[in-house]
Each structure stands twice: as C-alpha cells, then as structure tokens.
N, C-alpha and C positions, 0 to 999 in steps of 0.2 A: 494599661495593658495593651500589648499589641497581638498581631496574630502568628501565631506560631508557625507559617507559611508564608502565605500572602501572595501580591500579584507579581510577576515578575517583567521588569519594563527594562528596557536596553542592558540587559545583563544583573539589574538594580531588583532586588526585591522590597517590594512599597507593603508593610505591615501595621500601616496604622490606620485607625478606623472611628467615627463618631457616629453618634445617633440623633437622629433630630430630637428638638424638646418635646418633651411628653406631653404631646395635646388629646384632645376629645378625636382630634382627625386621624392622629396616629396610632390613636387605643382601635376606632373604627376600621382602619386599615388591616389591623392585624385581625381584630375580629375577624371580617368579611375574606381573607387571607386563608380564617383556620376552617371558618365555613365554609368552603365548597368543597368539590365531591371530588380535586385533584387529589396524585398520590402525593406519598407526604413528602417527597423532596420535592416536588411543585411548590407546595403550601410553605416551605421555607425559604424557595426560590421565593413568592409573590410576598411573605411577611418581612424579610430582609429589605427586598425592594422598598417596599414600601415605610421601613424606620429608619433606615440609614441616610446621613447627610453624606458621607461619601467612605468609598473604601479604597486604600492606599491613594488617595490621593484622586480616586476616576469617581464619576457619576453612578450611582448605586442602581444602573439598569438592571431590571431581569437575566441581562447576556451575561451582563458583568460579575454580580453574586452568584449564577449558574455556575461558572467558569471555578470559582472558589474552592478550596482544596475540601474535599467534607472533615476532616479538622477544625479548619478555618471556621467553615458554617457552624458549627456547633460550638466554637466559642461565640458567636458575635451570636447564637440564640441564648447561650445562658446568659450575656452579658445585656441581653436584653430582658429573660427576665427578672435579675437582679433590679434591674430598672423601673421593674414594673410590680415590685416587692416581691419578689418571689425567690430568691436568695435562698430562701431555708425550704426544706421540703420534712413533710411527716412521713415515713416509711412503715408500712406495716408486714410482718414476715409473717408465718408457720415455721417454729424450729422442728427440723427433720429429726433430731434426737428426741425429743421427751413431746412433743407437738403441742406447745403452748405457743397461741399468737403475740406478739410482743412490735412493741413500736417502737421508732429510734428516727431522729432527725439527721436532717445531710444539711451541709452547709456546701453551697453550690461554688463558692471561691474558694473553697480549698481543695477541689476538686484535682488532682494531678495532672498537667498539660504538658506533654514533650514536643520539643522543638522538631523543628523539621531537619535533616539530615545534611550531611554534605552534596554536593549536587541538586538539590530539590530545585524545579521537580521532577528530575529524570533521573534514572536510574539505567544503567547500561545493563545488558545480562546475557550471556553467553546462552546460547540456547542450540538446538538438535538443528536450527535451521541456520547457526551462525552467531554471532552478538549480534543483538539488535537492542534498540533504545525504547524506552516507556516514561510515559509519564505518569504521575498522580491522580489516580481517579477523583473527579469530581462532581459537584452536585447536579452537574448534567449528563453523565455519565447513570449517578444513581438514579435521577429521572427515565433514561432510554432502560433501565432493565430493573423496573418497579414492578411489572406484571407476569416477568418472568420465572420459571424456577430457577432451582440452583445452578443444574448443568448448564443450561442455556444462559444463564446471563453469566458467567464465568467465561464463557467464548466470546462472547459480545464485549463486555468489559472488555478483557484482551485485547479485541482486537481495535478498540476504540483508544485505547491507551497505548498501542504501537506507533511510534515516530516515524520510523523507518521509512523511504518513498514505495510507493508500489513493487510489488517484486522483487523486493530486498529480500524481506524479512516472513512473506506469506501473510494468512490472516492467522484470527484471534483460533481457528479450529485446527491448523496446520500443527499446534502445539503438541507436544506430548503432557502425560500425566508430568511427569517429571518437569517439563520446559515453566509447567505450569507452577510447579514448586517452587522453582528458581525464581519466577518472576514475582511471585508474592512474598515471598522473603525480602525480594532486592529493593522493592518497593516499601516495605514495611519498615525498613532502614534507613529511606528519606524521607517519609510521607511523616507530616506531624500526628499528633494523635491525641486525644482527650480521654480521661477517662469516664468510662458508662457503667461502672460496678464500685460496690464498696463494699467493706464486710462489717460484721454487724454481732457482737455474737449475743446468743439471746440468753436475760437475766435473770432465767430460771434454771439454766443447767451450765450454761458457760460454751454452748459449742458455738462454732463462728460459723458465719454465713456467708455467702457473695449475693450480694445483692444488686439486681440492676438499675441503673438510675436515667431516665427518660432527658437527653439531651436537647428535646426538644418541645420541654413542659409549659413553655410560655402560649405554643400554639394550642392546648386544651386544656390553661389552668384558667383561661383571661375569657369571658364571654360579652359579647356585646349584647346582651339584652340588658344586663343592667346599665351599661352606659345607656341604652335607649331610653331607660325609666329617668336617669338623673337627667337630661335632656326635656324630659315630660316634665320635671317637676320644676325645673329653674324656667322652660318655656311659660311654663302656666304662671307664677309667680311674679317673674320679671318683666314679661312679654318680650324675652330676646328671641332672636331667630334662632334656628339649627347650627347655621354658620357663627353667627357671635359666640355660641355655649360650644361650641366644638374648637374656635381656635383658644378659649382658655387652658392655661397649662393645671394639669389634672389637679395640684395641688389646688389653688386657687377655686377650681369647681366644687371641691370638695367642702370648701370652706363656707362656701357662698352655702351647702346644702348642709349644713351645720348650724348656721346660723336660720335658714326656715324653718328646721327640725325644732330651734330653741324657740322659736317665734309661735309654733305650735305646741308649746308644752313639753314635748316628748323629748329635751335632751336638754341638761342641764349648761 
C-alpha cells in the first residue's frame, strides 16, 4: 500500500512508506508517544516518528510526518495498527429505532481510501480578495489549532494553508463566509481522505447506523505496562538486560513467555 498523498519533492510525489520491525523498543516508543499529556496530533506526530523506517523515501523526523497530509497520517496509523494486531476492531452501538445495544466488527483494510486529487497539494480558488493558492492541511497545521474552537481555528487554518506571498492574497480572517466555502470545497477535491465512519445496521429491527471508527486506535488500544510486566518476567528468568528483551522482535518475545508459562505449569 502507498499513501494516498505523500511528499512532494521536485514536482515528484514520494508515496511509499515502511515501518521498522516490531521490536520491544518500538512497542515502548509508541506506548510512551500515547502517554503523555500532548494533543493528539502531537501523539501522532511523536508515534509515527518514532515507527517509521522512512516515508517517501526522507527520514521519518517529527518535521517530516508533521508535514504529512492528515490523510496520509491516518493511513500509516491504521497500517500500523494492523501491525500491531489490531486490524479488526469490535464496535458497540445503541440502535436509535427500537434501543437494543448490538455489536458488529470493522475490518480496518477495507476501510475506503481516496486518492488525492489533481493538483495536490494545492488547490487554486478564486476568492472576494482575488485567486489565490492553498495548500492541504496538515498534521502541523492540526497541531497549531488543537486548543482552539471552531471559529478561530477555521481562520488560522486558512490562513496557515494560503500560499500566496504577503499582500497578495490577505490573511486566513480577511475571508468571507462564502471565500471560506469556496476554499473547503476546493481543497476537499485534492486532499486525500480516509474513511472514519461505517454503517452498521442493527439485528434486531434492521435500521442502519453511521458509525464512527477512531483512525487513530493503535494510540489507546496498545499499553506499555504490560510490555513492562513481559520485561519483568523474561528479566527475572533469563537474567537478560532491558536492552537485550526490548531488541527482540515481539514474535519471538512472546515465544520465549510461552515457553516459561509451559515450564510453570500454567499453559499447555
């Protein structure tokens, strides 16, 4: 799979993308990523950084996945946690027709992903002050206006995603309701996009549902206190270090705690 956007380098869009192997170090990474107290396109910002071997080709800096189109980011987070077994998810509703709760799974790769548009990542758009040029919000973008309400980070975005040189084009506030129309639309037309909802209908009465699905579930479905405990247990055991049990690949760890499980009885 590639990314439905990607970087763009001398006119060239670079769309492909690996993840390191899934060690003890890069289960800890993301842990310690999901745990602190940033907003959450921080915490996607520092858990990308921190699993990716590289994207389109550059070094998977904090600047560099910021930079990402939030499309982008939200494949390379489901494609991470597909990685991390997390591929299928259990959903649970209230049907608004007859109000019986009902469950129903998602299968996270078949999730519908649209490419990115002609021109990405700009988009031209005639507006009250002139055409002027925009680019694709991104996950730096959704960082600078996490604490914001609606009104105000709609003017900030704007004016963070204008191209235009100074004095061209004005700022992100000079817009009108309308300029503001125009420019969400024109942008929504190259920006890629994933889907965050599914329907679902419930199999007690048959009504359908939309249901929303959290594109960014690898950051609070994965906790590092139980990698701590397998650490504790193959430490105590083996007498390896921190560092020896953390560069094995999680398969392999898991194996190793299988086998002292069978050594004590408890697993056949």
């Amino acid at each position: 799979m590639r990314l439905p956007g990607g970087i763009l380098h001398d006119g060239a869009r670079l769309r492909d993308f690996a993840f390191r192997p899934l060690t003890g170090v890069v289960e800890l990474a993301l842990a310690e990523a999901a745990g602190t107290g940033a907003s959450l396109p921080a915490k996607v910002t520092a858990a990308l950084a921190a699993t990716l071997e590289h994207v389109g080709g550059e070094s998977p800096l904090p600047a560099t996945v910021a930079e990402l189109s939030v499309a982008d980011r939200q494949v390379l987070m489901g494609q991470l946690a597909m990685g991390l077994g997390l591929g299928e998810s259990w959903l649970s509703a209230d049907c608004a027709r007859c109000g019986e709760r009902f469950d129903f799974s998602v299968h996270h790769s078949d999730l519908p992903v649209k490419e990115a548009g002609e021109g990405y990542p700009f988009a031209e758009v005639e507006t009250s002050l002139g055409p002027c040029r925009f680019r694709v919000p991104t996950g730096a973008d959704q960082q600078a206006i996490a604490e914001m309400d609606d009104g105000e980070a709609v003017r900030l975005l704007v004016g963070r995603c204008l191209m235009a040189r100074p004095g061209e084009c004005g700022a992100g506030g000079d817009f009108t309701p309308a300029d503001l129309a125009r420019i969400e639309a024109a942008l929504e037309t190259v920006a890629p996009e994933v889907a965050v909802s599914v329907q679902a209908a419930c199999p007690a009465c048959g009504a359908t549902h939309v249901i929303e699905v959290d594109p960014y579930r690898a950051l609070f479905r994965y906790s590092g206190w139980e990698l701590l405990q397998e650490i504790h247990i193959l430490a105590a055991t083996y007498h390896w270090s921190e560092e020896e049990i953390l560069a094995l690949p999680q398969e392999r760890r898991r194996r190793y705690l299988e086998l002292i499980d069978r050594a004590r009885g408890m697993a056949r």
